[in-house]
VODREN-216382 format. One record per residue (C-alpha): residue in three letters; chain; y, x, z. Coordinates in Angstrom, 2 decimals. Example, Ala and Ser with C-alpha at 12.3 -4.5 7.8 and 13.67 -1.06 7.14 Angstrom:
2
residu|chaine|Y|X|Z
ala|A|-4.50|12.30|7.80
ser|A|-1.06|13.67|7.14
This chain:
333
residu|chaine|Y|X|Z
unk|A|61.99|-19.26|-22.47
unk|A|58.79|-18.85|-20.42
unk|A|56.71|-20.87|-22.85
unk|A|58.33|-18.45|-25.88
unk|A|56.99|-15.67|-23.39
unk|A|53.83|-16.82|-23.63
unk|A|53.20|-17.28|-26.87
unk|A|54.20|-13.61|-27.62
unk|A|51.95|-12.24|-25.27
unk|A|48.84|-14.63|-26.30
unk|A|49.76|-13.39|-29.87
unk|A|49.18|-9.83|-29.00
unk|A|46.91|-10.11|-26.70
unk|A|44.00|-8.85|-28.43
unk|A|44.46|-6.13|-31.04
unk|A|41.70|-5.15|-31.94
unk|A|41.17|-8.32|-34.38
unk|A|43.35|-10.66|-36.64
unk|A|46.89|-9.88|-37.61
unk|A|48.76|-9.80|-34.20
unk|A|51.80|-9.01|-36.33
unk|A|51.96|-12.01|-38.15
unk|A|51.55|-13.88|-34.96
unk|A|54.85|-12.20|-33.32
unk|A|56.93|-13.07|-36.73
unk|A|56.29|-16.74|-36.52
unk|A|57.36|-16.78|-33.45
unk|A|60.54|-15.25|-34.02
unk|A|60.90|-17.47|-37.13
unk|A|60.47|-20.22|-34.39
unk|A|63.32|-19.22|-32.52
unk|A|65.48|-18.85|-35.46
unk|A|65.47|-22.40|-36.43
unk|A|66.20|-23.62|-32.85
unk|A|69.51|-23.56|-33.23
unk|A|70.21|-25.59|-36.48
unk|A|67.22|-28.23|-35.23
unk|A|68.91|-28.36|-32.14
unk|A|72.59|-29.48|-33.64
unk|A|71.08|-31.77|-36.14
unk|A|69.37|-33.36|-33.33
unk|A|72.51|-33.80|-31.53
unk|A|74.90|-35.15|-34.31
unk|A|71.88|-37.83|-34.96
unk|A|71.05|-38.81|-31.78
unk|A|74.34|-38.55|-29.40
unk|A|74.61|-41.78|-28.68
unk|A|71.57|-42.09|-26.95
unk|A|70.42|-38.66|-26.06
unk|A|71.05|-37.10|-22.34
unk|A|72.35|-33.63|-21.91
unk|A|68.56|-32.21|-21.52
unk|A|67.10|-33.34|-24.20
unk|A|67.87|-30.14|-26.25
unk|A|66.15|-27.91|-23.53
unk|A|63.90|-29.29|-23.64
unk|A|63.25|-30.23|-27.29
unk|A|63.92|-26.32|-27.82
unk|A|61.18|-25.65|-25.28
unk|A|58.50|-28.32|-26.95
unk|A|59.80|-26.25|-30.80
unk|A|59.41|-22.97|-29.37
unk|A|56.14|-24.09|-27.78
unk|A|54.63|-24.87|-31.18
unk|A|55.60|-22.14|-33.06
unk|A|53.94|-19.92|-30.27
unk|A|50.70|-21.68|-30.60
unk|A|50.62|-21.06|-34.47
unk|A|51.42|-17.43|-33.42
unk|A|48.53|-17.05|-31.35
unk|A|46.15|-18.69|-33.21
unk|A|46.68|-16.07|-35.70
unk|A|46.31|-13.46|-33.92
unk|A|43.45|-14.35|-32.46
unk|A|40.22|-12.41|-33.90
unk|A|37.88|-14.95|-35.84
unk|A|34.42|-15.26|-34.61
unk|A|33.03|-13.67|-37.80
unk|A|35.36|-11.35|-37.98
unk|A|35.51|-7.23|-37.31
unk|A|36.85|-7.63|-33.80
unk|A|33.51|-10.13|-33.18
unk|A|31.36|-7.88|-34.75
unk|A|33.13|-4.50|-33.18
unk|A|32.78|-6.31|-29.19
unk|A|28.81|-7.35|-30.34
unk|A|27.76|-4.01|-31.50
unk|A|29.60|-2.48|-28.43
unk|A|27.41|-4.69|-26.30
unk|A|24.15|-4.08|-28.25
unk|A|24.97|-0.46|-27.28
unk|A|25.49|-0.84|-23.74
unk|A|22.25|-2.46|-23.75
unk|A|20.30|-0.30|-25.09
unk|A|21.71|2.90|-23.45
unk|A|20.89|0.83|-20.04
unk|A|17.05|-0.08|-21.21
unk|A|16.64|3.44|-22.04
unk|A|18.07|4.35|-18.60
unk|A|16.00|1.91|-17.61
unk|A|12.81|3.96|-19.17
unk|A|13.52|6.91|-18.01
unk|A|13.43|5.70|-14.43
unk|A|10.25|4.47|-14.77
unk|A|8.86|7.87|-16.51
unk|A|9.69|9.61|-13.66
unk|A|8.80|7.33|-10.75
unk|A|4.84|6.95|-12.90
unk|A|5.29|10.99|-12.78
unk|A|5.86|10.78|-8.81
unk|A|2.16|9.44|-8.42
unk|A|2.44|8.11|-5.09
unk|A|1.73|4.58|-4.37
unk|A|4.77|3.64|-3.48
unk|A|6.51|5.08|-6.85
unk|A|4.01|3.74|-8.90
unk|A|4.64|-0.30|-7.32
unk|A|7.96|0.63|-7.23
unk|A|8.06|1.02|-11.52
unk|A|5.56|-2.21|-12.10
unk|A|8.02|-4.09|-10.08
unk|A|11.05|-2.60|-12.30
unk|A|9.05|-3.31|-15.33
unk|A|8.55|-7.14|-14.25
unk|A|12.32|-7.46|-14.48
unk|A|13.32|-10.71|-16.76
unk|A|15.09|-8.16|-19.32
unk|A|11.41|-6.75|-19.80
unk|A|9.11|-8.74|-18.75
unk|A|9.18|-10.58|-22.26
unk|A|8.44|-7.50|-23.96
unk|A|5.87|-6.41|-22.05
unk|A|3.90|-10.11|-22.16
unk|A|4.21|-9.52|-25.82
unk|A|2.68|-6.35|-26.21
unk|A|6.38|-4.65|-27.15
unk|A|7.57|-1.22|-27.16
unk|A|6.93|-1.14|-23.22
unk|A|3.45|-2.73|-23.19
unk|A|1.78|1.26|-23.07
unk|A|4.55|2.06|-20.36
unk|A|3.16|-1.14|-18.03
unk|A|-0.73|0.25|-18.79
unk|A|0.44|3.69|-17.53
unk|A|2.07|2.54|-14.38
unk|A|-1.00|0.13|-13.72
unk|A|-3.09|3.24|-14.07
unk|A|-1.04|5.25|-12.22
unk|A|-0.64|2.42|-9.26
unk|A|-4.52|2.11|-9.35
unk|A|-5.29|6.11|-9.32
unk|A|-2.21|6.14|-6.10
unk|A|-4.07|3.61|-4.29
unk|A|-7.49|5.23|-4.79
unk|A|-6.11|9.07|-3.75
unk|A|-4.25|7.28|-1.21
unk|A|-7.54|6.16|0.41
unk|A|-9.25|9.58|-0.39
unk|A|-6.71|11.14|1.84
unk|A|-7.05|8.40|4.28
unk|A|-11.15|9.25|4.43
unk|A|-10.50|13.13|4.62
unk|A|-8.12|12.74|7.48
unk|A|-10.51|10.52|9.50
unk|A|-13.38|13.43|8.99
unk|A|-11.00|16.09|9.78
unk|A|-9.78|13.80|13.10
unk|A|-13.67|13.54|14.34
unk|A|-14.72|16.75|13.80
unk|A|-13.03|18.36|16.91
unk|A|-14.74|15.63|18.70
unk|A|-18.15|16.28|17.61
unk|A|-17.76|19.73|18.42
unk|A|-16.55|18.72|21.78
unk|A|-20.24|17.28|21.99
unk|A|-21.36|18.43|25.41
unk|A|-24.79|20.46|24.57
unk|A|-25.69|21.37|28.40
unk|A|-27.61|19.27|31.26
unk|A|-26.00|16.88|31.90
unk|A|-25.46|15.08|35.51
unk|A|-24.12|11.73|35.13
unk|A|-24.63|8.37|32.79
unk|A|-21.06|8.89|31.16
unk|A|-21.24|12.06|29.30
unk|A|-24.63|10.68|27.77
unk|A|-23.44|7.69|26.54
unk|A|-20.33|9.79|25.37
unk|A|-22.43|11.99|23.33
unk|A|-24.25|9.10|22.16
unk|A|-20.90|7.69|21.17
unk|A|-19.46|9.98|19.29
unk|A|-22.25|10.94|17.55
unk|A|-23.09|7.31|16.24
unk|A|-18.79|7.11|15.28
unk|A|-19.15|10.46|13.38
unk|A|-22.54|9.11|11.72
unk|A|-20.98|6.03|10.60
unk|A|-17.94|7.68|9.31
unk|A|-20.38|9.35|6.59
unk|A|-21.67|6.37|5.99
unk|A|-18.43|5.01|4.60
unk|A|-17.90|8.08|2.67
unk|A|-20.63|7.02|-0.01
unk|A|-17.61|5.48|-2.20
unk|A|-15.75|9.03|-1.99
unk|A|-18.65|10.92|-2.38
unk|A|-17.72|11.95|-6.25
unk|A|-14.22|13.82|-4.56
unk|A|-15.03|17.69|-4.23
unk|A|-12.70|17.47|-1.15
unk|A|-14.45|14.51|0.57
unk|A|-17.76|16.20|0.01
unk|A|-16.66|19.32|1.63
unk|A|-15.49|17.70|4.41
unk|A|-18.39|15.92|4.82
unk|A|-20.86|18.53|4.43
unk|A|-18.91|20.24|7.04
unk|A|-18.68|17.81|9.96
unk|A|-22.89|16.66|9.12
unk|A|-23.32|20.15|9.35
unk|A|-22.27|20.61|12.72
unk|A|-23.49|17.01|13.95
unk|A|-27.02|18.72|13.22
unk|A|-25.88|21.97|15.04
unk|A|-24.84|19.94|18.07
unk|A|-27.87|16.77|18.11
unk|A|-30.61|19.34|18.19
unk|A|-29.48|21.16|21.04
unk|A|-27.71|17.77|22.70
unk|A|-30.71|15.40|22.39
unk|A|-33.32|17.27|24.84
unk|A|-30.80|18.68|27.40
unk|A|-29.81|14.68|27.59
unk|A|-33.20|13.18|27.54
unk|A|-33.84|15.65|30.94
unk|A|-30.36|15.26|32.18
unk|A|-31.21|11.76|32.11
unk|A|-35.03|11.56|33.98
unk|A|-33.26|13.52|36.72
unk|A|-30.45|11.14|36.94
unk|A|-32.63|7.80|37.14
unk|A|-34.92|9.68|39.44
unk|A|-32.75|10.14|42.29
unk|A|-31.37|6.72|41.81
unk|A|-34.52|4.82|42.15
unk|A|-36.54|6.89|44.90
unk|A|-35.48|4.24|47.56
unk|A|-37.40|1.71|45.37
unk|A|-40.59|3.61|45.28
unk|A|-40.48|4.87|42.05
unk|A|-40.55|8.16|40.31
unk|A|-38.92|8.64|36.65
unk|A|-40.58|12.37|34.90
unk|A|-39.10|13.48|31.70
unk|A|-42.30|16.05|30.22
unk|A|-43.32|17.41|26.72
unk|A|-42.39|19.32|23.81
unk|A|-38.46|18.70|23.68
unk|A|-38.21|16.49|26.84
unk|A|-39.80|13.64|24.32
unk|A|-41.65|11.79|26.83
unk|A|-40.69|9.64|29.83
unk|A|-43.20|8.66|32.58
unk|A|-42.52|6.05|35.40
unk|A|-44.37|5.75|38.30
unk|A|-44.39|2.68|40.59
unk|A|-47.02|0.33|42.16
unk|A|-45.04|-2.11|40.41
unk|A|-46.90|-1.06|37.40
unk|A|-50.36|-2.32|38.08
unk|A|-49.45|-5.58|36.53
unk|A|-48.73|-5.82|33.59
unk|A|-45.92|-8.46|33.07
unk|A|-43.91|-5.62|35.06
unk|A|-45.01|-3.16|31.90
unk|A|-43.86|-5.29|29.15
unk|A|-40.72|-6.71|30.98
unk|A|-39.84|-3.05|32.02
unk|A|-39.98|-1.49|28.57
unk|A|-38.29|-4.07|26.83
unk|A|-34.84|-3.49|29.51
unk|A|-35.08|-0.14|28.99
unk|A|-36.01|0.56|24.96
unk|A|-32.44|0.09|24.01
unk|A|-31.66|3.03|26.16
unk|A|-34.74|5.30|25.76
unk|A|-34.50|4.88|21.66
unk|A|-30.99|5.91|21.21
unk|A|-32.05|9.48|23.16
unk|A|-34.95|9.81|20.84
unk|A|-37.93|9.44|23.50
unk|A|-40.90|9.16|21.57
unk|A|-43.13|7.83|24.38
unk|A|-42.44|5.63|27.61
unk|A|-45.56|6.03|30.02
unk|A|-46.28|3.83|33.03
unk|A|-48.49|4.51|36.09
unk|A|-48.91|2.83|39.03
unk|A|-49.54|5.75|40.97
unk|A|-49.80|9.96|39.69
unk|A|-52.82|10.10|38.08
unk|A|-54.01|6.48|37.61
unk|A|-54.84|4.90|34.86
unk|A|-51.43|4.54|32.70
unk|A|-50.20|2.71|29.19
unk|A|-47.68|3.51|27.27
unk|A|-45.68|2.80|24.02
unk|A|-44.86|4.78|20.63
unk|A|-41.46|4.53|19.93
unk|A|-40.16|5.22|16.45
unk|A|-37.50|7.71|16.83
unk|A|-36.02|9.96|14.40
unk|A|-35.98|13.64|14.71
unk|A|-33.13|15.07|16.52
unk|A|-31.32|16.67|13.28
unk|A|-31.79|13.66|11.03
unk|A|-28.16|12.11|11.18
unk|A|-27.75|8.01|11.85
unk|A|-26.16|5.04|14.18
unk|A|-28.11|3.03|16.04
unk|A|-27.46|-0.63|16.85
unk|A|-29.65|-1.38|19.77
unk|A|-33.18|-0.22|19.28
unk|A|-32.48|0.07|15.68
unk|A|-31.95|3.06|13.83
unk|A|-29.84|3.21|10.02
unk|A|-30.59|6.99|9.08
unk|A|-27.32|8.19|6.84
unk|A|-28.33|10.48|4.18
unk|A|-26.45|13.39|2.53
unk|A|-24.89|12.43|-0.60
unk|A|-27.09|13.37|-3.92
């Protein structure tokens, strides 16, 4: 009986196909004959046979007739119930492709970077990726994200550069503009300004941004506010300083001239002049970066006395220095 229950329920089990009905009435016809086969089987064969043999000879019958049930039921590959399941699955697929899309629409419409590498990575997915190698239906979707990716990364970097300016401007401002009476606020000034100089430098590439340029024009315009009135109160800040600290050698340091642009020193070390040379070459790399324009040495006040031209920029113009050089950083045409 459980192999007869079997075959019933493989004959119905799909409905949507074949002739399920048909399947169910040969099995019943199966069962119908059992009983004649089984006598016939018995009067033949009952003086050999053991008592199970019609079990299970009814079982192996029933069995058979089950099969042939079920195998007509069953849909055929070519027919409606094939086609019915393949169309339902061509639908699914193209309902989730076009969900699909529409994610990707809206994470190109996001803009940010990580939206836009988020679609190209949905659109390199092995269901699309085919189509878009072959220049399909999604081949002008891929060029928009790539766009859109590229355009992310290159705002992304604008922002980056504003943000930067914005950061240093408080600290240019903070640019101490009085006397000043020790070594470490000059070579803060110094500091900062070079940082904030260099920072415009590397805004040449975002130069064509209306933002970028008005945040640039805004922190050179106070880096020239605060060098012209920095510059002289540090080149005298700084003869006083290296005055007092080198009295006990015999030597006097005298910051004179228009804008505090010319530095004397004054020792009877000076009479030779190895000392000179050997002198101005320790000290250029910290006279040029304050803008001195001359270095003077005397052996005594009022002898004879040579000195060198150094080639500084104005106090305005805006630039880094590295060393005793000087890269001037222009405004942006």
């Amino acid at each position: 009986m459980l192999l007869i229950l079997i075959g019933l329920v493989g004959a119905v089990s799909d409905p949507s196909g074949g002739s399920p009905i048909l399947g169910i009435g040969l099995a019943i016809a199966g069962l119908a004959v059992l009983p004649p086969v089984v006598s016939l089987i018995r009067r033949r064969a009952t003086f050999y046979m053991p008592m199970w043999v019609p079990p299970v000879t009814s079982f192996v019958v029933a069995f058979v007739f089950a099969v042939i049930g079920t195998s007509v039921g069953l849909p055929a590959e070519t027919g409606s119930g094939a086609g019915t399941e393949t169309e339902s699955r061509g639908a699914d697929s193209a309902e989730d492709r076009a969900e699909q899309v529409a994610e990707i629409e809206g994470l190109i419409s996001e803009g940010t970077v990580e939206s836009t590498r988020s679609a190209l990575r949905k659109l390199d997915d092995r269901r699309l990726r085919e189509d878009v190698a072959e220049g399909g239906s999604l081949r002008p979707l891929f060029d928009r994200a790539t766009a859109a990716a590229e355009d992310a990364r290159v705002r992304g970097e604008i922002n980056g550069y504003i943000a930067r300016l914005n950061e240093t401007l408080p600290m240019v401002e903070a640019v101490f503009t009085g006397r000043p009476e020790t070594e470490l606020v000059i070579n803060l000034n110094l500091e900062t300004l070079n940082t904030a100089a260099r920072l415009l430098r590397d805004g040449e590439a975002f130069a064509s941004d209306p933002q970028v340029r008005e945040a640039m024009a805004e922190l050179r315009r106070t880096m020239v506010q605060k060098q012209t009135a920095a510059f002289p109160a540090m080149r005298a800040g700084y003869g006083a300083i290296k005055d007092q600290a080198v009295w006990e050698n015999d030597m006097d340091i005298i910051v004179q001239g228009g804008g505090n642009r010319t530095i004397r020193f004054i020792a009877g070390i000076f009479a030779a002049n190895r000392n000179i040379a050997r002198f101005e070459e320790s000290v250029r790399p910290v006279l040029s970066p304050m803008r001195f324009r001359r270095s003077q040495y005397e052996w005594y006040r009022g002898s004879e006395y040579t000195y060198y031209t150094l080639e500084t920029p104005d106090d305005a113009e805006i630039g880094y220095w590295v060393g005793s050089t000087f890269t001037p950083v222009p405004a942006p045409e």
